[in-house]
C-alpha atoms as one frame of an Amber mdcrd trajectory, in Angstrom:
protein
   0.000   0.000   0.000   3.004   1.986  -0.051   3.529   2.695  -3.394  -0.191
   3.204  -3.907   0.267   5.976  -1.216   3.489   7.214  -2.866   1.200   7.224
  -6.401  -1.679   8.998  -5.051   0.894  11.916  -3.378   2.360  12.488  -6.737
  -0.992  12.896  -8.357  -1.921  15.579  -6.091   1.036  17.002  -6.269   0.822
  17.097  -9.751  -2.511  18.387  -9.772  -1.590  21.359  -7.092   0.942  22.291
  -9.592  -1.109  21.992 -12.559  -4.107  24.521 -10.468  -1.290  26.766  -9.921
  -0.285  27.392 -12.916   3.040  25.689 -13.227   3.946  23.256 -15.623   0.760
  24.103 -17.681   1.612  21.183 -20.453   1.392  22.108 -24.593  -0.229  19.363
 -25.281  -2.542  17.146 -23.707  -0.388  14.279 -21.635  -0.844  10.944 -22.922
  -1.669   8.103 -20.643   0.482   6.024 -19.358   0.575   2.060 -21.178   0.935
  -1.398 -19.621   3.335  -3.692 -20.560   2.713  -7.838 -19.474   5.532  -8.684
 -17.299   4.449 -11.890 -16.282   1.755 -14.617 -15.177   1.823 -15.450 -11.868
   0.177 -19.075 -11.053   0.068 -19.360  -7.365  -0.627 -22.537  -5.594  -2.385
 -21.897  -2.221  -3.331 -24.212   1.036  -6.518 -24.333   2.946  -6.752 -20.627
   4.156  -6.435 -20.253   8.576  -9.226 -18.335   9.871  -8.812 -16.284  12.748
 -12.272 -14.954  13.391 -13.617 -11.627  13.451 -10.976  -8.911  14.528 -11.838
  -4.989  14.470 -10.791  -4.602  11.025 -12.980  -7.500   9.557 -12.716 -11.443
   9.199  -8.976 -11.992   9.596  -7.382 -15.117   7.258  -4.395 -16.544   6.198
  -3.691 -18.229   3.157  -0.508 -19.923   2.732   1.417 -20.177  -0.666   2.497
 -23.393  -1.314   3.886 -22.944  -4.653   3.306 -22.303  -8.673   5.554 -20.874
 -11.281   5.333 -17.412 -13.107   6.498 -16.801 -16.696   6.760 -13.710 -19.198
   8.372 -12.996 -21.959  12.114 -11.823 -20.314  11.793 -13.665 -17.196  10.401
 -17.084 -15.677  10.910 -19.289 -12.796   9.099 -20.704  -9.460   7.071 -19.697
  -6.264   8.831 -21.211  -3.458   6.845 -22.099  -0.749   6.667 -20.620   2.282
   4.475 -17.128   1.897   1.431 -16.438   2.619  -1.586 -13.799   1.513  -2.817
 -12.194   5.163  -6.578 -11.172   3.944  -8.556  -8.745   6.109 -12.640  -9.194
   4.812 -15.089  -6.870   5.577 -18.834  -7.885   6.278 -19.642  -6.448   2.910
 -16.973  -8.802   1.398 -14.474  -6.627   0.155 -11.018  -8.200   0.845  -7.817
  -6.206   1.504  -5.374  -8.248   0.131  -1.642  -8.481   1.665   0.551 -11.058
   0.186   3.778 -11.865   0.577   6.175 -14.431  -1.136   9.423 -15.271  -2.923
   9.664 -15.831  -6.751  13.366 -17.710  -8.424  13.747 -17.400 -11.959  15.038
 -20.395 -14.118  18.550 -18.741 -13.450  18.280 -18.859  -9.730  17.538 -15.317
  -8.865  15.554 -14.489  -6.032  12.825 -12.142  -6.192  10.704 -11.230  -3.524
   7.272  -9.736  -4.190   4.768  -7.730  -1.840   1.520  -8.077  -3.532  -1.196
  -5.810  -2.257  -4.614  -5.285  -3.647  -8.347  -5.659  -3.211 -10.759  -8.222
  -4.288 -14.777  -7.748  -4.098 -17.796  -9.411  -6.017 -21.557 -10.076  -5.066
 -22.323 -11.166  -1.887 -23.111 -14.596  -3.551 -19.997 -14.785  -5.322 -18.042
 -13.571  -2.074 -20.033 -16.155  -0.414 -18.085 -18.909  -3.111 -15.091 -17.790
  -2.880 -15.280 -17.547   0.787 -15.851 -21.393   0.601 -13.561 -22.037  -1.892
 -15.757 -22.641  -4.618 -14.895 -22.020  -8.075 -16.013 -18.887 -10.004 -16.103
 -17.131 -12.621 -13.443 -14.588 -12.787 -15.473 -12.058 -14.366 -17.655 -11.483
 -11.562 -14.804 -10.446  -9.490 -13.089  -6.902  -9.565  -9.606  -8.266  -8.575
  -7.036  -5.996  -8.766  -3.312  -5.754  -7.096   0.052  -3.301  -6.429   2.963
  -5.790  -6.520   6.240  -4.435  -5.753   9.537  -6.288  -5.751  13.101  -6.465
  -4.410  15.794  -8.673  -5.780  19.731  -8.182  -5.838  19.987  -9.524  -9.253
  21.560  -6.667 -11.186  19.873  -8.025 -14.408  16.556  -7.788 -12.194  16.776
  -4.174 -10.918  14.074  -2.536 -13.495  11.618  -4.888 -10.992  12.418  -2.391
  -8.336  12.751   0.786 -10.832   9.131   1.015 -12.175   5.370   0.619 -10.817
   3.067  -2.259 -11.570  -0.528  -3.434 -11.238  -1.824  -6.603 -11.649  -5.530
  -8.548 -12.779  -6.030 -11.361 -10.915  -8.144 -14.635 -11.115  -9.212 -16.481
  -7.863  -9.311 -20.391  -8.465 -10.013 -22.940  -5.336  -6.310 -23.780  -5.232
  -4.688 -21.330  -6.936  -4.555 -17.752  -7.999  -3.482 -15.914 -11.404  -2.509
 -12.451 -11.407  -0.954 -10.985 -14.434   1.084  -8.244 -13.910   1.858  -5.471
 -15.751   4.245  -2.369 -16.073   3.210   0.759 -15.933   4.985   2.734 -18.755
């Protein structure tokens, strides 16, 4: 949530300067594009539930696995992370996941992935259970970031991303993309 913070502060900074008059552009700005990175395919356990806290319904879902692939760089989940979900009672999820990627070469990357997730109360009511559905019915959308010593990996930690994800009963796709 970091870099969405960061994000929002430069917008409004950006916006402050373009009400005061500075940096008034010539021509209109062009949005930014998105550029696939890679496919995550994440295998996850049986989520833990810890009840109702404060916050919302309080669950842990560990990652057991998976592999990602793109079109510069591919490789593995390890086990061993886990996606710490806050749900509200109207079923929106806060998303806060947290695991370690190694490409083909042996790099590691770690990745911070956090996002929200929200459907129907029906559908929320599925996925709650772990039943399959369809992804269309769910908005599903992440902030990954990303920290790696590989020097040939550094433009992970140089740029922002977003990612689409899919909820499956054992595993979760998120494709994530570049902002450029």
């Amino acid at each position: 949530m970091k870099v969405l913070g960061a994000l929002m502060m430069l917008l409004g900074s950006l916006s402050q300067a373009m009400a005061d008059g500075q940096g008034t552009p010539t021509a209109p700005l062009k949005p930014p594009t998105l550029t696939l990175v890679f496919t995550l395919r994440v295998q996850v356990g049986p989520p833990t539930e810890l009840g109702e806290l404060p916050a919302g319904r309080r669950r842990i879902i560990p990652i057991v696995g998976g592999t990602f692939a793109g079109p510069t760089v591919r490789g593995k989940v390890l086990p061993g992370g886990a996606d710490w979900q806050i749900v509200q009672p109207d079923g929106l999820a806060k998303l806060d996941t947290r695991y370690t990627l190694q490409t083909d070469s042996g790099a590691l990357i770690y990745i911070q992935n956090a996002g929200l997730r929200h459907a129907a109360p029906e559908v929320v009511k599925k996925l709650l259970a772990g039943e399959a559905v369809d992804p269309s019915q769910v908005y599903f959308k992440t902030v990954p970031t990303f920290e790696t010593s590989a020097p040939e990996l550094q433009w992970l930690t140089r740029s922002i991303f977003v990612g689409t994800g899919e909820r499956y009963p054992t595993e979760v796709v998120i494709h994530v993309w570049r902002v450029e």
